[in-house]
N, C-alpha and C positions, 0 to 999 in steps of 0.2 A: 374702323375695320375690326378691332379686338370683339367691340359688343356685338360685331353681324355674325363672327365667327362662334363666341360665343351663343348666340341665338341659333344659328343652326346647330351647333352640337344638341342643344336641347332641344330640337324640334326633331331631331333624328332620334333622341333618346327617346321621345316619347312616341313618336313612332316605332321602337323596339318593344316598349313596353306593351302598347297595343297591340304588337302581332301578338306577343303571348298572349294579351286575353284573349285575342278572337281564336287563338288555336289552339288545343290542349295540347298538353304534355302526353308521352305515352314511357310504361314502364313494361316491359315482358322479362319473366322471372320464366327460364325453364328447366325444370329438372331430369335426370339422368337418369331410364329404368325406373320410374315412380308408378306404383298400380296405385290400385285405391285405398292402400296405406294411410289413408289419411283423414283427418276427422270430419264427421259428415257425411263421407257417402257409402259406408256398411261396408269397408274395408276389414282390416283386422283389428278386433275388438279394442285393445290393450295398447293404440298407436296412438304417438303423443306430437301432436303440430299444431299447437297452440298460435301460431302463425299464420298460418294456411285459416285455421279456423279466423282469425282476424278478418282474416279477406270475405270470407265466407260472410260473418255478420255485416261487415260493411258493404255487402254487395250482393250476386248474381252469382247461384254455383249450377252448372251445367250436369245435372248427373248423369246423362247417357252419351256424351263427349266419345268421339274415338280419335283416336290417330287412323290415318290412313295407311302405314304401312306400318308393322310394329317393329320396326328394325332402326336403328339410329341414320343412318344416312340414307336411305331414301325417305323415310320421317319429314326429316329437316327437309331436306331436299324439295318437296313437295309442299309444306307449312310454307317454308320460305318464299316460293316462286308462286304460290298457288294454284299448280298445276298438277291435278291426278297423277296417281301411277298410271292407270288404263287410258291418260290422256297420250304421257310423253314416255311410260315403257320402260319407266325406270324402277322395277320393283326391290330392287334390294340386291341380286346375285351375285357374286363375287364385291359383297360390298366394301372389304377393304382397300383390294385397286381398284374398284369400279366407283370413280369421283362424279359426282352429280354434273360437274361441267362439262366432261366428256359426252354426256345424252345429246344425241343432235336438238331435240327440244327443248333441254333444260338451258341449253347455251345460249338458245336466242331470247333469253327471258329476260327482266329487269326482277332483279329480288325486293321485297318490300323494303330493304335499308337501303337503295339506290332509289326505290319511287319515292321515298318519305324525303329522304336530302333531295332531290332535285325539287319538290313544291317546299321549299323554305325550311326544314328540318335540320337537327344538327344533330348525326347520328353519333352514340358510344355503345359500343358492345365489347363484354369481355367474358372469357370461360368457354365452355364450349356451344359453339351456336351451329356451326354444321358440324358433319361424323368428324372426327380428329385425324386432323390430316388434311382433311377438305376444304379446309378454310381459303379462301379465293379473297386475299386479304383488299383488293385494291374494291371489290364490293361494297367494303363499309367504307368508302373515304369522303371525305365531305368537299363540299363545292371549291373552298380553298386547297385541295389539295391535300388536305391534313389527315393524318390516320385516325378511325374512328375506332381502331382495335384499340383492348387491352392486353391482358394478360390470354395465353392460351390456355384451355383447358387441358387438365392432367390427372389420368386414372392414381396417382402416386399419392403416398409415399409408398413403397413397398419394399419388404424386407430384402438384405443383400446379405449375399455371403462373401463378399467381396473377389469373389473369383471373376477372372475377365470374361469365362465363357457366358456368366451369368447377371453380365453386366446391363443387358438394356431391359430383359426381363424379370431380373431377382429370381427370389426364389420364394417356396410355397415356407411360411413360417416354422420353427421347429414343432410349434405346439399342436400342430394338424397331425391327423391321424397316418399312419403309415400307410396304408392304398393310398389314401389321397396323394400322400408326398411321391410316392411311386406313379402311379396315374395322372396327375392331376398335372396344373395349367399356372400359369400366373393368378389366371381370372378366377380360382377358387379358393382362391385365399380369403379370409376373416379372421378376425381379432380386433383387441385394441390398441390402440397405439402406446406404448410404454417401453421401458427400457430392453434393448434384444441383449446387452452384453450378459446377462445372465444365462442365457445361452450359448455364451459363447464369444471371447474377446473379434473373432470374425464378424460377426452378424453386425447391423447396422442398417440403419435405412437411407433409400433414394429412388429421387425420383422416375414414375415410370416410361422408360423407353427412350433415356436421355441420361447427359452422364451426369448431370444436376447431381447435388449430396441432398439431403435433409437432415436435418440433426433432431434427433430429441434430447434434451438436455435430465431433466426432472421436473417432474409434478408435472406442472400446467408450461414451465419454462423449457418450448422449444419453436422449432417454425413454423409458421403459416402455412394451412394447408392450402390445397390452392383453390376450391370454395372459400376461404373465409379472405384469400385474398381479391376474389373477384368481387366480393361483398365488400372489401375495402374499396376498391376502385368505383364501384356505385355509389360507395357512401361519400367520395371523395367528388364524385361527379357533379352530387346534388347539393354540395358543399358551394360552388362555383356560381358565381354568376351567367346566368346565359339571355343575350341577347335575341336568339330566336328558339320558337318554341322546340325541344328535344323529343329523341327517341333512343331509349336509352334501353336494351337488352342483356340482358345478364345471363351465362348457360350454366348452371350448378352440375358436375358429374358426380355427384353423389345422387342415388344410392346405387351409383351404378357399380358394377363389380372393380375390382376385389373389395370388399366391404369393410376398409378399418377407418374407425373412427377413435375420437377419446377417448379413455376408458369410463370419463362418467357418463357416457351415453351407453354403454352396457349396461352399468350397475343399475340404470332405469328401471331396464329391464330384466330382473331377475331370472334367473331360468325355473327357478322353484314354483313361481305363480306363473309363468307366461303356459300361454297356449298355442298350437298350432292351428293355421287356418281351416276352415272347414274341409275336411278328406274324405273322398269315398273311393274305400277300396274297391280296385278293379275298374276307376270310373269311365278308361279310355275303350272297352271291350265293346259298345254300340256304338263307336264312332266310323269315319272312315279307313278303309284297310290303309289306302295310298298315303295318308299322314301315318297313324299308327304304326303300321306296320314295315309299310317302306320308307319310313322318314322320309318322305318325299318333300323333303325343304331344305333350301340352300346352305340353309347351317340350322341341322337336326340337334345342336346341343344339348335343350332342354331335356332329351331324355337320359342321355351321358353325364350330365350335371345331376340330374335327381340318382340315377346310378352309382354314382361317384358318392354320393352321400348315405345312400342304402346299403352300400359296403364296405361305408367307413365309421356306421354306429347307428345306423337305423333313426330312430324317431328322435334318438337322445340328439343325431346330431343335426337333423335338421331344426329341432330344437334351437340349436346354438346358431345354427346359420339363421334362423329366424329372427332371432336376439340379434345378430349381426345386421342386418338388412333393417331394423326397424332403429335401433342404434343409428346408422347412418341416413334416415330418415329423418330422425330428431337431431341430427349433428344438420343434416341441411334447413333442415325450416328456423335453426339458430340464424345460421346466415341470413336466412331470409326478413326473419324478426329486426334485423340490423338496417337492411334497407328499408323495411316499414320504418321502424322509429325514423329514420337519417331524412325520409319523405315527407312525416309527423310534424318535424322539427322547420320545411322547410316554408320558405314563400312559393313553393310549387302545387302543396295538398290539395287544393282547393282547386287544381284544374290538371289534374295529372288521372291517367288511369291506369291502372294496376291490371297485368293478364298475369295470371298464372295455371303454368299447366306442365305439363311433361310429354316426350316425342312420344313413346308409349309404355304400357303395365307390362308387369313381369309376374308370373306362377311363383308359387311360395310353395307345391309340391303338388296342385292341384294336378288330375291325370297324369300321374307321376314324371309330372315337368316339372323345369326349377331354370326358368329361361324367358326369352320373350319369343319374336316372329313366330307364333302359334295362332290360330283363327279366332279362338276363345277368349270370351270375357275375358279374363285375367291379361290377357296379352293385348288385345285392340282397347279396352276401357279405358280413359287417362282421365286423370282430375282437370275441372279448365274452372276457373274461377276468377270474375270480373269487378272490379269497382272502381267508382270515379265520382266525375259528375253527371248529374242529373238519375244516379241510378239507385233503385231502390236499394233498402237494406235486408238483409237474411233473405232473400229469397231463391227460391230451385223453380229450375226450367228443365222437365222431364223430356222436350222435344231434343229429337238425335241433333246430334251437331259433330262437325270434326276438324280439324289442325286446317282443314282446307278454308274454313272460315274466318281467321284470323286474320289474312289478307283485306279481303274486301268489309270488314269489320271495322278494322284502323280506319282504313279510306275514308271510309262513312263518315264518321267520330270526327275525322280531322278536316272533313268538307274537301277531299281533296277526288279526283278523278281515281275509278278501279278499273280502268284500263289502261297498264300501264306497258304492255310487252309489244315490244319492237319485231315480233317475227312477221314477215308482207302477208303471212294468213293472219293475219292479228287478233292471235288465239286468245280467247277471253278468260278471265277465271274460273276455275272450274267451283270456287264455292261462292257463300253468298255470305250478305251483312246480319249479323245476330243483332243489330242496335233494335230489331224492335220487340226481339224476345228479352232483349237487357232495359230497355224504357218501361216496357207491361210482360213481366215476365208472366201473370197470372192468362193472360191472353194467348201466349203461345201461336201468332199469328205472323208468320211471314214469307219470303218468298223462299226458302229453300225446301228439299224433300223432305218427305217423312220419313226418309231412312240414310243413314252412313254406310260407308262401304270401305274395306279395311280388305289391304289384299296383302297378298302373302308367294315372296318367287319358288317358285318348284327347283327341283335340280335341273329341268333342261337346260342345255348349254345355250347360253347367251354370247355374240357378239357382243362383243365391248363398245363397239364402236356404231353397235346400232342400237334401237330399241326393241325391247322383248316382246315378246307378240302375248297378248292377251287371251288368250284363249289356252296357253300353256300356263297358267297362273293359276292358283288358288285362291277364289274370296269367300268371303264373312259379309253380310247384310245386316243391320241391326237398324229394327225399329223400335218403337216405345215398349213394345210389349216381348218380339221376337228376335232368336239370332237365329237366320239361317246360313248354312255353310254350303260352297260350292265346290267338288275340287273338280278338277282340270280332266280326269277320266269320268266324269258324270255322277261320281257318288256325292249323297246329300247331308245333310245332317241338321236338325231344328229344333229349336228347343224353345219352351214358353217359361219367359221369365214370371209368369205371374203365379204360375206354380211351381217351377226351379229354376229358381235367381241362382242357383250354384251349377247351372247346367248339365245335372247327373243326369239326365234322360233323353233320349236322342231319339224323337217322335216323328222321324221324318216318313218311314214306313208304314202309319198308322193310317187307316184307310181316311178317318172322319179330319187329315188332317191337309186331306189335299187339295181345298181349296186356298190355304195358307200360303201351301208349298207354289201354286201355281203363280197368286200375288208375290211372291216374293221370287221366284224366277223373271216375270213380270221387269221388275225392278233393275235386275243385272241388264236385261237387254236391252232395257231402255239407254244405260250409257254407252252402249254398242259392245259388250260382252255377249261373244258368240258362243252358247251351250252347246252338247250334244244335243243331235238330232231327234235323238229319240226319248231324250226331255221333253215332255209336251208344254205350249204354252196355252191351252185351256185344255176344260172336261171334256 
């Protein structure tokens, strides 16, 4: 009896072993507010992610990638489920109460870490993976039962003055400029992390929007931030032995605002040599009135945050806010360095794939934004970069792609079924698999569009409890070559990246340029976005 007992444990063992090979492993690294910060795809000159670059050589980097929504939880929301905004109506509006599982469409979804565990996976995610708050914990749980979370993500530490009124928000640091500290928010705070009591036996740091402490003690000697601890809990993961193949998700909120990192990730960045990114003055003046001018977006921040810094030191301080933002850019792809090695090191490298990308860009002062949810480059672009196995090395794939493809991408990779949602209209994914622009990236041949679409909520008031009607929406169209923009009262805006990759010229009115104009309306209505009328759809 001992040796039949023995005999089967080892025939199940080696039955574990074999699902790993026949199934890869999968790794998704996402970060928080990431534009194209980063090395490789003509971001800001002077950006240091020696990481990201890793991935980059090792693999497949997507340069014309969007996010579909450039707002943190309908982002996620949408990446996760794989369901358009203009499918299920969830554009972003009142995104703080407004939870992605409250959408009558989003709830009857299965999310990719529910269709991965249910074909044999064994899901870990830690940090932040939907908007904060949103997290629908019993999503990630695995077939036994077991929690598949880690740690939550946390915009923290941030400075306190230890007054109770200012206990879940802190306060804006001393060393900030006086507008700012009069005007200003939680979320426009920057600096580095180092001692506050010099400030002030009051000051002290914690975490944000909780009554968690943080201590910094001296030098290097104080807490984990909560990146580097979500980087522990992956490195901790792939530590582990795992009997069936993993999916393991990691959410880094850096560089998302308020922007404090270490101080040697300033000192990187000098302010003496550093530069600012490309600016042209006046650039938003041929744009649309209803964005420009009416802030016509659910949260118009971006021109209040560029504001806030133009009256609190002009170029000197977006200067520093620069320094800020590119600092906790280099403070995250550390983290991410950490899971690479800890992956390096394992019995997993060899059949594990690596996605990295972010929900979506953020303006560094471009058309004097300093935000995201904007139609533009800077706000829809995200970095998305692939490696594994069977995929080439150093290669770019200039065809459009977006967060919507991540979904039916895994599936592919893992042999598993891309239809996985339960609703009786058994609503299909709205993206498609990239494994064959990631197999022949030079081929650039597969079944999705030649264009992304990145939409953006208006102020119209939205029911909570329903879905937003499309045609009250603002979108972005981006092909290989073009961005065109749509808003919601009929004005256009288009721009040719092959002559301004910085989007300074808004070519939509130009006679010779409307047969552009006409394909690229073309394209909105083919996903069932209803134009004005008297948009024409041919000459």
């Amino acid at each position: 009896m001992k040796i039949l007992f023995t005999f089967l444990l080892s025939l199940l063992a080696s039955f574990a072993i074999q699902a790993i090979e026949e199934k890869p492993n999968f790794i998704i690294i996402i970060a928080d507010d990431l534009n194209d910060a980063v090395s490789g795809i003509g971001g800001h000159p002077q950006t240091k992610t020696p990481n990201i670059e890793r991935i980059k050589n090792s693999g497949v980097q997507f340069i014309n990638a969007a996010c579909n929504v450039p707002l943190c939880g309908p982002s996620r929301a949408s990446m996760w489920s794989g369901i358009a905004p203009h499918t299920s109506g969830y554009f972003g509006y009142k995104q703080q109460v407004n939870r992605w599982d409250n959408n009558e469409i989003l709830n009857g979804t299965i999310t990719l870490f529910q269709h991965m565990v249910k074909n044999g996976y064994t899901n870990f995610s830690t940090g932040k993976i939907h908007h904060n708050g949103h997290e629908k914990r019993e999503i990630f749980n695995n077939l036994d039962g077991s929690s598949g979370f880690g740690h939550e993500g946390n915009f923290g530490p941030i400075p306190w003055d230890g007054k109770e009124e200012t206990k879940q928000l802190g306060v804006l640091p001393p060393w900030m400029p006086e507008y700012t500290r009069k005007n200003g928010s939680w979320g426009d705070g920057f600096g580095p992390i180092e001692d506050l009591k010099q400030y002030g036996s009051e000051f002290r740091w914690k975490m944000f929007y909780n009554s968690s402490g943080w201590e910094y003690r001296e030098g290097s000697n104080r807490d984990l931030m909560p990146d580097e601890i979500c980087a522990q809990d992956a490195v901790q993961f792939l530590e582990q032995k795992h009997e069936q193949p993993f999916f393991l998700t990691v959410g880094f909120t850096k560089p998302h605002s308020p922007w404090y990192a270490p101080k040697k990730y300033f000192e990187s960045f000098p302010l003496e040599s550093l530069k600012l990114v490309n600016i042209k003055k006046n650039d938003s003046e041929d744009c649309s009135k209803i964005l420009v001018q009416d802030q016509d977006i659910s949260q118009p921040w971006g021109w209040q945050k560029y504001d806030k810094i133009t009256k609190s030191g002009g170029d000197l301080q977006l200067l520093k806010w620069t320094q800020a933002y590119l600092a906790c850019v280099a403070f995250m792809d550390d983290q991410l360095g950490k899971i690479l090695d800890s992956l390096e090191n394992s019995p997993y490298k060899n059949n594990t794939y690596v996605i990295f990308t972010s929900d979506h860009g953020y303006h560094m002062g471009e058309k004097d934004y300093l935000f995201k949810f904007s139609p533009w480059e800077e706000s829809a672009r995200i970095p998305l970069l692939v490696q594994g196995p069977n995929i080439p090395m150093n290669q770019t794939v200039e065809t459009p792609v977006s967060l919507l493809d991540i979904y039916p991408t895994i599936t592919d990779l893992a042999g598993i079924s891309s239809q996985p949602n339960k609703l009786t209209t058994k609503l299909p994914l709205d993206g498609y698999s990239m494994r064959p622009l990631l197999e022949n990236p030079m081929k650039e041949a597969w079944e999705g569009k030649d264009f992304t679409i990145t939409a953006i909520a208006s102020k119209e008031p939205v029911d909570l409890n329903k879905s937003a009607p499309n045609q009250e929406q603002h979108y972005s169209v981006r092909t290989k070559r073009h961005r065109y923009i749509y808003c919601r009262n009929g004005e256009e805006e288009l721009y040719d990246h092959k002559t301004d990759p910085n989007e300074w010229t808004n070519i939509a009115k130009n006679i010779e340029q409307q047969k552009i104009l006409i394909s690229m309306r073309s394209r909105l209505r083919t996903i069932g976005i209803q134009l004005k009328k008297e948009i024409p759809s041919e000459l």
